[in-house]
Every structure is written in C-alpha cells, then in structure tokens.
C-alpha positions in Angstrom: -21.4 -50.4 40.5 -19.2 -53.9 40.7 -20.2 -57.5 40.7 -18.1 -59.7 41.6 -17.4 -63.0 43.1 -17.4 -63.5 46.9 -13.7 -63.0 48.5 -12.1 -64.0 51.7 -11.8 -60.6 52.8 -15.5 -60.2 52.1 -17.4 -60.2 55.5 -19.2 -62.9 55.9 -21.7 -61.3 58.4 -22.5 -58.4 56.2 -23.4 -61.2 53.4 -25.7 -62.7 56.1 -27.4 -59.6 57.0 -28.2 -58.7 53.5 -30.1 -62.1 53.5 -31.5 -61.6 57.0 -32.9 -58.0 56.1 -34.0 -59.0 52.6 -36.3 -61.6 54.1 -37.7 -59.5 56.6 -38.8 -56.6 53.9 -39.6 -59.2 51.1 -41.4 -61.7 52.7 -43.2 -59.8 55.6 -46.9 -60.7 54.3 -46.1 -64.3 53.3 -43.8 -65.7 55.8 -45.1 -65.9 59.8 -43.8 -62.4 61.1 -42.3 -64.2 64.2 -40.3 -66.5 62.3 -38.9 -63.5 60.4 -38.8 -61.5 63.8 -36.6 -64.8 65.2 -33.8 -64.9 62.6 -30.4 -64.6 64.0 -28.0 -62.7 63.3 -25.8 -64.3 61.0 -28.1 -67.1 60.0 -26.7 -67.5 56.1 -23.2 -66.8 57.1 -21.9 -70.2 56.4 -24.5 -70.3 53.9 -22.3 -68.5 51.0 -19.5 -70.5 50.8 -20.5 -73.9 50.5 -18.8 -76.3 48.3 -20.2 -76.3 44.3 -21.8 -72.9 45.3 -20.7 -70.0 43.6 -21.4 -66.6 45.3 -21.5 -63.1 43.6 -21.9 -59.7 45.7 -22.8 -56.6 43.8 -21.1 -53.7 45.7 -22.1 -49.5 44.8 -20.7 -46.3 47.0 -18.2 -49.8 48.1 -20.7 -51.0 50.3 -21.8 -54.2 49.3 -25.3 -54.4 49.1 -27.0 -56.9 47.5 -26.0 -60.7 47.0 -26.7 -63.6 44.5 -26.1 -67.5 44.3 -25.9 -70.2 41.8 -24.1 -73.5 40.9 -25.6 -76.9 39.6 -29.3 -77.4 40.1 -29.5 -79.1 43.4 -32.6 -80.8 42.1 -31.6 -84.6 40.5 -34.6 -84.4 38.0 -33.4 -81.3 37.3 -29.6 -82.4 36.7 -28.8 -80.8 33.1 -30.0 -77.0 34.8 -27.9 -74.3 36.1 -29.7 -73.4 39.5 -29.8 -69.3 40.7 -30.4 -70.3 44.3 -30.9 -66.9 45.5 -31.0 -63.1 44.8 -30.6 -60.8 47.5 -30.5 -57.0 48.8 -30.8 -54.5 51.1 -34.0 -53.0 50.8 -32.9 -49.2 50.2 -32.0 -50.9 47.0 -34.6 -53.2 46.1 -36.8 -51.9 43.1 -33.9 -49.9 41.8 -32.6 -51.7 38.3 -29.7 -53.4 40.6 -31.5 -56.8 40.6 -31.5 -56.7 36.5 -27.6 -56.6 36.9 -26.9 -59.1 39.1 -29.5 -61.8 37.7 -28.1 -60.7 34.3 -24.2 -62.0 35.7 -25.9 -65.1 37.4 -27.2 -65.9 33.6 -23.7 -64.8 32.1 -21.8 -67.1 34.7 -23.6 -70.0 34.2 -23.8 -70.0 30.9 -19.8 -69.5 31.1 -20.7 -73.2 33.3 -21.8 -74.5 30.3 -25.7 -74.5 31.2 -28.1 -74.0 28.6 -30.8 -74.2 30.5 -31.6 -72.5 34.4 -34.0 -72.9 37.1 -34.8 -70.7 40.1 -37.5 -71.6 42.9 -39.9 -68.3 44.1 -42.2 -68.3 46.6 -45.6 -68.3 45.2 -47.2 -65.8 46.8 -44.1 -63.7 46.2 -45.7 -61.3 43.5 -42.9 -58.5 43.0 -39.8 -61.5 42.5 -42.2 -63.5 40.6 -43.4 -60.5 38.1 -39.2 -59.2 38.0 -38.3 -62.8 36.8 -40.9 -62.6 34.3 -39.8 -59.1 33.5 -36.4 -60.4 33.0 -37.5 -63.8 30.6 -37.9 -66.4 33.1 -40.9 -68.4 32.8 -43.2 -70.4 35.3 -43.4 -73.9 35.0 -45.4 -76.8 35.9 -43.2 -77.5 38.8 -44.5 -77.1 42.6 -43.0 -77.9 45.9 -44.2 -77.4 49.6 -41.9 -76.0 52.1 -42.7 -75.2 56.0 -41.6 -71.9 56.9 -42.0 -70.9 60.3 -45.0 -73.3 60.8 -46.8 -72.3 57.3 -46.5 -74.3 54.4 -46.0 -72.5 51.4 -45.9 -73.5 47.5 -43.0 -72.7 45.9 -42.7 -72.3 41.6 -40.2 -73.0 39.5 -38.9 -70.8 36.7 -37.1 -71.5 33.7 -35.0 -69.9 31.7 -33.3 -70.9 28.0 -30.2 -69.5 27.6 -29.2 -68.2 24.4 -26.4 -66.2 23.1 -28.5 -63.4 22.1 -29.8 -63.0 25.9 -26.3 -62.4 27.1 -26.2 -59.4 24.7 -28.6 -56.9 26.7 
C-alpha cells in the first residue's frame, strides 16, 4: 500500500470515477437514486486539483483506489480548522482498514499545515462514515447545515477533531 500526493501523471478520470462509484455504493439509501444514476462520467475530475486543495490517492496492487482531500477549512467561522473535504474509494475496498490509513495521512498532513484543530462535514444519515469517524476520534458537533442533493435536502454534521502529537503515533 502507498499514499501519496496527487501527480500529473495521475489520471484524472480514474480520480473521478473513484468519487463517482463511491457515491453510488455509499449513498444509495440517502441520496435520490436518479441523481446518483445521472452522474457523469468525470464529474470530480477538475475537482482534485483546485487551488489551496491538497489531494492524496492511496494506491495497492498499483491501482489507485481510493482518494482523500484536505486544505484550509472552507468555512470562515471555521477559519483556524484544517478541513478533510473528502474520503473516497472504490467499493471492493471499502470496509477493509484502507480508510484508517488514508484519514490517518490526512490528520498527519495537516497537522504538518500547522492545524491543530480539523473539521469534516458527513451526511447525517450516513451511519457507516459517521460511526468510522467516531471509530477513528472525530467527534460530532453542534454544527448543522442543509444541502439539496438531487431535489432532497439533507442535514449534514460536522466533526471535530483535536490534534495532538500522541494521535499521530498510532
């Protein structure tokens, strides 16, 4: 297994289909099925490499297969937080230890950013993320947030996370 940071030789459409497949498994029961159905290929491409975002792909058998994203909190009352926008993989691999890895480098990165403290936004109704980042020392806050997805509003949670020296040991 290798994590590392996004390259240009990386493909940028194999990036976006880890995304695009992710959302289809992970968010079948909460997100309207023809929204999910109607994603196009490609859809996050141009996603990965925006400016301030720093993009991490975790690679085993070297096929990359599962993809993470952090930088600055995007959030202005949340300005002193280091942000994990997102945490992604194919679904062969999801619920087998990979996820601990590449969260654990997100933490280690930022930290390296100087961020003490970290924030990540989960779906509400998104039990298995919500219970991994709990799993993994994130806790939920008192911060909510509606978003429309494909014609549904759903609540969103934020997590926290403290980072100390001793976390970075595990």
């Amino acid at each position: 297994m290798i994590i590392r940071y996004l390259q240009q030789k990386d493909d940028l459409l194999e990036i976006s289909n880890i995304y695009e497949c992710s959302w289809k498994y992970a968010y079948r029961d909460i997100i309207p099925q023809d929204y999910l159905n109607s994603i196009p290929k490609g859809r996050w491409a141009n996603t990965v490499t925006k400016t301030g975002l720093h993009t991490l792909v975790l690679i085993e058998n070297e096929m990359i297969i599962g993809t993470a994203s952090f930088c600055k909190s995007r959030w202005e009352k949340f300005s002193e937080y280091g942000e994990i926008v997102s945490i992604y993989f194919l679904p062969d691999y999801i619920g087998k230890g990979y996820g601990n890895h590449l969260l654990r480098k997100c933490i280690e990165e930022l930290n390296l950013l100087g961020f003490t403290k970290l924030l990540l936004w989960v779906l509400e109704d998104n039990w298995s993320a919500r219970r991994f980042y709990e799993k993994n020392g994130f806790w939920c806050s008192n911060e909510y947030m509606t978003d429309n997805i494909g014609g549904k509003d759903l609540r969103e949670i934020m997590y926290t996370f403290p980072v100390q020296n001793s976390d970075l040991q595990h």
